[in-house]
DRENNUGU-259005 format. One record per residue (C-alpha): residue number from 1; residue in three letters; x, y negated, z. Coordinates in steps of 0.02 Angstrom, whole numbers, padded with zeros to 5 digits, always signed. Layout:
PT num residuo     px     py     pz
PT NUM     ALA      X      Y      Z
...
end
This chain:
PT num residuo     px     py     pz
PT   1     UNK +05425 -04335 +05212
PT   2     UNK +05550 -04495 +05180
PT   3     UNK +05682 -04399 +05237
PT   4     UNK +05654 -04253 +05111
PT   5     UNK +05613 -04387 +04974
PT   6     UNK +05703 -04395 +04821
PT   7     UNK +05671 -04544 +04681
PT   8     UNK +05666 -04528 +04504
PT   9     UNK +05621 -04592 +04326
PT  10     UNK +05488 -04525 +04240
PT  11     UNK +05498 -04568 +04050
PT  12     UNK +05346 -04556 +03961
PT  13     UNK +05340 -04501 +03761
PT  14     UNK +05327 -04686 +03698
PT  15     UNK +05472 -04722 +03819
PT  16     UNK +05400 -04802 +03980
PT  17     UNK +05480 -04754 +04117
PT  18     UNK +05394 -04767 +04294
PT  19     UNK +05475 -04712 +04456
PT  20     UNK +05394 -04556 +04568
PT  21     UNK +05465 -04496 +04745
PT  22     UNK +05445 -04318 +04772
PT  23     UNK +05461 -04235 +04919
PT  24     UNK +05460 -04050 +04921
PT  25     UNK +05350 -03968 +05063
PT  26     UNK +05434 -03858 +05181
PT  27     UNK +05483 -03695 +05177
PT  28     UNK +05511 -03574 +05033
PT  29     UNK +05352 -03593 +04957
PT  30     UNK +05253 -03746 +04930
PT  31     UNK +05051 -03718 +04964
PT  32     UNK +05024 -03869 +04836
PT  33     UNK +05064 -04036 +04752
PT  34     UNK +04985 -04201 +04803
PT  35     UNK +05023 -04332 +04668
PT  36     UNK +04962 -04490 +04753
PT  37     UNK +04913 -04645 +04674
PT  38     UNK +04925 -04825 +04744
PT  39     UNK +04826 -04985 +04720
PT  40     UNK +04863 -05114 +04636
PT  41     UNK +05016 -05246 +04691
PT  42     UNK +05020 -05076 +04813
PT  43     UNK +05180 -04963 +04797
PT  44     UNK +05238 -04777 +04828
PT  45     UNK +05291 -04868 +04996
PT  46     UNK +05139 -04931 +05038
PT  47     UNK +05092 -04888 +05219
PT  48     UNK +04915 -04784 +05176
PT  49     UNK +05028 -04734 +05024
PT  50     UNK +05164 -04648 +05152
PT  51     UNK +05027 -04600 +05305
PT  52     UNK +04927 -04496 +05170
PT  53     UNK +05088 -04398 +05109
PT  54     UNK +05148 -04385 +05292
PT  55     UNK +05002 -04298 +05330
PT  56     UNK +05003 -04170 +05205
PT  57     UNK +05167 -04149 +05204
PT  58     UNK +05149 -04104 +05383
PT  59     UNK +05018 -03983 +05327
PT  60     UNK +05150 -03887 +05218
PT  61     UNK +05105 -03963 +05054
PT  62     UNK +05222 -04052 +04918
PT  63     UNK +05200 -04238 +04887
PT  64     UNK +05228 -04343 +04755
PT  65     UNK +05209 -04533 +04766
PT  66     UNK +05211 -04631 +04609
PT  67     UNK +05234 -04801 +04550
PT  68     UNK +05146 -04877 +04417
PT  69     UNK +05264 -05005 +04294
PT  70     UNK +05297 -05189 +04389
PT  71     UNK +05250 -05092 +04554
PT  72     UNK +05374 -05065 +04684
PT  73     UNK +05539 -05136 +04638
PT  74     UNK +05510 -05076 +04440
PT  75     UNK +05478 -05230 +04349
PT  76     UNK +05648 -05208 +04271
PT  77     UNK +05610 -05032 +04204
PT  78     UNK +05507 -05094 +04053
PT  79     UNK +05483 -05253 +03968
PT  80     UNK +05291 -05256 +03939
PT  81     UNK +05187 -05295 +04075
PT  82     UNK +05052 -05187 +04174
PT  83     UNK +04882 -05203 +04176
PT  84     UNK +04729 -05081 +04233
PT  85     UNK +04705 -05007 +04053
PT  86     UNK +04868 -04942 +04036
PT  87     UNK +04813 -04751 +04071
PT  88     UNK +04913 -04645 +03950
PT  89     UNK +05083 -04677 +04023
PT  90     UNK +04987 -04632 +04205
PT  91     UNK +04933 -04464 +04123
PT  92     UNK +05102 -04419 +04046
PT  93     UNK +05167 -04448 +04214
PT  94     UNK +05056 -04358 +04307
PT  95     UNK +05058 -04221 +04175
PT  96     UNK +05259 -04197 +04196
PT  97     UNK +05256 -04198 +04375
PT  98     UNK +05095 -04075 +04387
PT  99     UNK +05174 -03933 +04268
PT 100     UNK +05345 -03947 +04383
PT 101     UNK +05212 -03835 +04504
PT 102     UNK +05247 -03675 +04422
PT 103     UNK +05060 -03634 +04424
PT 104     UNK +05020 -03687 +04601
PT 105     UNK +04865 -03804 +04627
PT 106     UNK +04875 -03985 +04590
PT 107     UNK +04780 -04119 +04695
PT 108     UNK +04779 -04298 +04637
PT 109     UNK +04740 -04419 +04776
PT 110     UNK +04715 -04609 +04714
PT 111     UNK +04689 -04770 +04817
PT 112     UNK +04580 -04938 +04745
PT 113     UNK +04629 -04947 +04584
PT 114     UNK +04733 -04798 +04594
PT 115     UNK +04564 -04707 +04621
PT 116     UNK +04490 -04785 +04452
PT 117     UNK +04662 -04704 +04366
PT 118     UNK +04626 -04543 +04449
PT 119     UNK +04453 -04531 +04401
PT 120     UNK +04485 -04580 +04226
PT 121     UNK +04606 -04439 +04229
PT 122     UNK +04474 -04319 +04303
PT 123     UNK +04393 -04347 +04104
PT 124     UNK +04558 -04274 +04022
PT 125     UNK +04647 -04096 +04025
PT 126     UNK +04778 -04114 +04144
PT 127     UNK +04842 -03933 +04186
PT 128     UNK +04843 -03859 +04361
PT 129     UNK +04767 -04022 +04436
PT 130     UNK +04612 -03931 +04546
PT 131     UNK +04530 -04083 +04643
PT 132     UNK +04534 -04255 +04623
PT 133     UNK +04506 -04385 +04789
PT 134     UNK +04472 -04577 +04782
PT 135     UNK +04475 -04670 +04927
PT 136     UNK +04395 -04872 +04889
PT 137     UNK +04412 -04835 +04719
PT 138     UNK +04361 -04980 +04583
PT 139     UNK +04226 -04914 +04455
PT 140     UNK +04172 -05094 +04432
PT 141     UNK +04332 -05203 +04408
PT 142     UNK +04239 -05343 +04310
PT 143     UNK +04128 -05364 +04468
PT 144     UNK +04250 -05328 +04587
PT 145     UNK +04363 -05470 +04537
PT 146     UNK +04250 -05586 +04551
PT 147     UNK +04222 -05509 +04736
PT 148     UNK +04382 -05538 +04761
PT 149     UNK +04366 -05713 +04705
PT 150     UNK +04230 -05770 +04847
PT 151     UNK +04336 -05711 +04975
PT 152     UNK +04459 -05853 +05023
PT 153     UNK +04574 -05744 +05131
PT 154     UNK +04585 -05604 +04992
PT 155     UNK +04588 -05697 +04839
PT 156     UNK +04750 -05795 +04936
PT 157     UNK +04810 -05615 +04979
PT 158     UNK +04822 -05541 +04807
PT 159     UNK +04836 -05692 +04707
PT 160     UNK +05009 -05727 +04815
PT 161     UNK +05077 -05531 +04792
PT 162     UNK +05015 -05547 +04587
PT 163     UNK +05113 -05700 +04569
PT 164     UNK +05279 -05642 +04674
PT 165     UNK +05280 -05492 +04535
PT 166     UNK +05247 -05632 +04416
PT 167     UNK +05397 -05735 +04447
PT 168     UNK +05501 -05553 +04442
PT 169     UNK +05435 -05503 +04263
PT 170     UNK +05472 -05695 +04204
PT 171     UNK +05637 -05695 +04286
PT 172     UNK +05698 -05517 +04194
PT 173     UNK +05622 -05551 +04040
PT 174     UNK +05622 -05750 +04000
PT 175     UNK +05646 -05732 +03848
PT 176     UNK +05469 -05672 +03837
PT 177     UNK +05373 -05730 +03981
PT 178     UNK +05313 -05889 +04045
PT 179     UNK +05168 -05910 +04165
PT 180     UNK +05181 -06074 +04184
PT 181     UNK +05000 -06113 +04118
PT 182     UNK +04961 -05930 +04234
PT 183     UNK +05022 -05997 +04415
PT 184     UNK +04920 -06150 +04409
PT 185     UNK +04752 -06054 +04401
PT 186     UNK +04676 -06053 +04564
PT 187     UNK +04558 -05890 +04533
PT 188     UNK +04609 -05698 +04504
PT 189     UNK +04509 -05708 +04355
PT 190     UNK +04569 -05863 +04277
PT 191     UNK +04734 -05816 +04300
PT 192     UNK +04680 -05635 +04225
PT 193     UNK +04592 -05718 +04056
PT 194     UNK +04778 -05824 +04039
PT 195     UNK +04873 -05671 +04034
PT 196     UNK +04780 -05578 +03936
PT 197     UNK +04728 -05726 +03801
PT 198     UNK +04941 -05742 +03799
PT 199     UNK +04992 -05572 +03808
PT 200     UNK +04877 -05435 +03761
PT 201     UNK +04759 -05380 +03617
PT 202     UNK +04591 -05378 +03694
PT 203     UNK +04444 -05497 +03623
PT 204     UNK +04393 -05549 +03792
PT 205     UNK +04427 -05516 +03973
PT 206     UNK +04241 -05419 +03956
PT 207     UNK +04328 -05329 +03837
PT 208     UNK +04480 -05291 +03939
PT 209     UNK +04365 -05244 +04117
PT 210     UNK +04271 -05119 +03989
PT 211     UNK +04406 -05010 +03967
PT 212     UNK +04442 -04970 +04137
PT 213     UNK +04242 -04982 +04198
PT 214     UNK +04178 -04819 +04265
PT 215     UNK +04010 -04801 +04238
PT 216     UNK +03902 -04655 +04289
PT 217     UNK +03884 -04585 +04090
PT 218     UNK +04096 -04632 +04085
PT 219     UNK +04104 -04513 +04224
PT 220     UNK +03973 -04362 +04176
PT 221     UNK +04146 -04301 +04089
PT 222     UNK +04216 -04284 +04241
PT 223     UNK +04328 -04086 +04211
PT 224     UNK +04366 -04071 +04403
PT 225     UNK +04286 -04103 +04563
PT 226     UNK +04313 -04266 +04600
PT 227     UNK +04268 -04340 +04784
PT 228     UNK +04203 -04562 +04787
PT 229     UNK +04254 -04597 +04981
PT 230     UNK +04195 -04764 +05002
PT 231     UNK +04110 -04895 +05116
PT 232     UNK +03944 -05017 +05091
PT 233     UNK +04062 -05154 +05206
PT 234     UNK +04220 -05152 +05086
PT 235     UNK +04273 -05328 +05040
PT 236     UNK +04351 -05308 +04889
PT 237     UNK +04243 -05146 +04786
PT 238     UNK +04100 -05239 +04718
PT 239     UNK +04024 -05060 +04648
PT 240     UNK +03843 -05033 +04704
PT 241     UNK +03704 -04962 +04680
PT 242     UNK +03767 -04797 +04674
PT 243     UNK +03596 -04709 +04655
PT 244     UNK +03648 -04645 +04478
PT 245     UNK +03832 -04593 +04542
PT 246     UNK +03730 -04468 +04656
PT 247     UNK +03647 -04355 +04493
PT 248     UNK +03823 -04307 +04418
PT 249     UNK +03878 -04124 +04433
PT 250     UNK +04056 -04141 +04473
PT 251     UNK +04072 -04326 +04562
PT 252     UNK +04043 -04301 +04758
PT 253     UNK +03990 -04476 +04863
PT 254     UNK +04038 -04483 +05008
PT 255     UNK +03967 -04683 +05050
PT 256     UNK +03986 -04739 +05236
PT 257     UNK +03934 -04889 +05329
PT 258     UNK +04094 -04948 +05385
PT 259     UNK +04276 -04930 +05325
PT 260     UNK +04346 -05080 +05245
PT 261     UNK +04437 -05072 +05104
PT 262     UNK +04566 -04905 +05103
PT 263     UNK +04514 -04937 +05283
PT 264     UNK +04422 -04785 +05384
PT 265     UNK +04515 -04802 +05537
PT 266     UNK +04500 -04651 +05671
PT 267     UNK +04498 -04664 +05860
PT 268     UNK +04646 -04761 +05938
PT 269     UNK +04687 -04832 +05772
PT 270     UNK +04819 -04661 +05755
PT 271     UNK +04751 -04598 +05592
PT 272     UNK +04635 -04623 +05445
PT 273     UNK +04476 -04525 +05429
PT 274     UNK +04488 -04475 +05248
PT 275     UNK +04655 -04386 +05292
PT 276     UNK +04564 -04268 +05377
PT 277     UNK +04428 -04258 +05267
PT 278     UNK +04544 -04240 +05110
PT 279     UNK +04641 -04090 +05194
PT 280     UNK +04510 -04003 +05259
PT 281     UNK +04448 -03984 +05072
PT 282     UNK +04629 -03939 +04999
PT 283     UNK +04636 -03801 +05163
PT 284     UNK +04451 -03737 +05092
PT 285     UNK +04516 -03709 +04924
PT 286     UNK +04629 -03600 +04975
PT 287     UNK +04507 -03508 +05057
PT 288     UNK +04538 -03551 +05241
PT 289     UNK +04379 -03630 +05283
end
């Protein structure tokens, strides 16, 4: 799947661009596109990111990895500076690169936060895009940061990759940027209300969290089947209960006891559960199963 990728830059309609890597399946005829989303400080590169597209591609399918803006190495590719509501540029990119298919089925596949993008997109008319999966997605971010937060090891783990892409954004751009005041927070969500009192629009970072929150009335407009894999021992998803979740028509739970966070790991620590799962649904859409 490397081998047979090829980078590129998607612009947008306003004129963001964010980078994809496609890699066409095998053989003359494609039997459909994955679009994969990663989480956040996560890249196209991302090891679950690359297993997940191996495995399909394997399958025969096309893959498409993108990269949200600051994500990979594409902080120099626009001047303003990502955050979790930022969903229109998503869906123009996913749009482009789902009517590319020529009328072949669409899956979009999202990981942590890239599962909250995906299911916000499973709300909107995205053409040829048949099934939507989430694996450890955040529907709660408000609660989930402050998960994060009373977890020593992770809130050290993503506050150091938020504040390497940080220090990138304030290098290109210092004419704009300084975090000074943002690097001496010792919190995620300090460090998120600095940012956001500096350099965004939103009232309050309840304000902000709301716009990317997925509750179970956010998601009864849910178009497309969309599949919740997630686990009650994930250190980082602070999402529960998910008793209401259960009662929509076209969200499908699937809630285990163990799995970690984008976790699931198989027998002999080869493979990923949901890899298996998410196939064998793609294979029964076509009518194999």
């Amino acid at each position: 799947m490397l081998e047979a990728s090829e980078e590129e830059i998607l612009v947008t309609p306003e004129g963001i661009r964010l980078e994809g890597h496609a890699s066409q399946g095998k053989g003359d005829v494609s039997r459909g596109l994955a679009i994969i989303l990663p989480g956040w400080e996560g890249s196209a590169n991302s090891t679950y990111m690359v297993c997940m597209g191996r495995y399909l591609y394997r399958a025969g399918y096309s893959v498409y990895r993108l990269n949200y803006r600051d994500h990979g190495d594409t902080h120099h590719l626009n001047e303003g500076i990502f955050h979790g509501a930022l969903l229109s540029e998503v869906a123009d990119a996913v749009s482009q690169v789902a009517g590319r298919n020529q009328g072949g089925p669409v899956y979009l596949i999202g990981f942590s936060l890239g599962g909250n993008f995906a299911l916000r997109l499973a709300r909107m008319e995205i053409s040829q895009v048949r099934r939507i999966f989430t694996v450890s997605p955040v529907l709660n971010p408000l609660a989930s940061t402050r998960k994060l937060d009373d977890n020593p090891f992770f809130r050290a783990y993503f506050r150091e990759k938020w504040i390497r892409s940080l220090r990138r954004k304030e290098a290109l751009y210092p004419h704009r940027y300084n975090f000074t005041e943002v690097y001496s927070e010792s919190s995620l969500m300090a460090m998120s209300e600095a940012i956001l009192s500096r350099y965004s629009d939103f009232p309050s970072i309840e304000a902000y969290f709301d716009q990317y929150t997925l509750t179970p009335a956010k998601l009864e407009a849910v178009r497309v089947p969309a599949h919740i894999i997630t686990s009650l021992d994930d250190p980082v998803v602070a999402d529960g209960p998910y008793d209401a979740y259960y009662e929509l028509d076209s969200v499908y739970l699937s809630i285990q006891r163990r799995g970690g966070h984008v976790g699931f790991i198989g027998p002999l620590l080869r493979t990923s559960w949901y890899e298996k799962v998410i196939l064998k649904l793609m294979n029964a859409d076509e009518g194999e199963l």
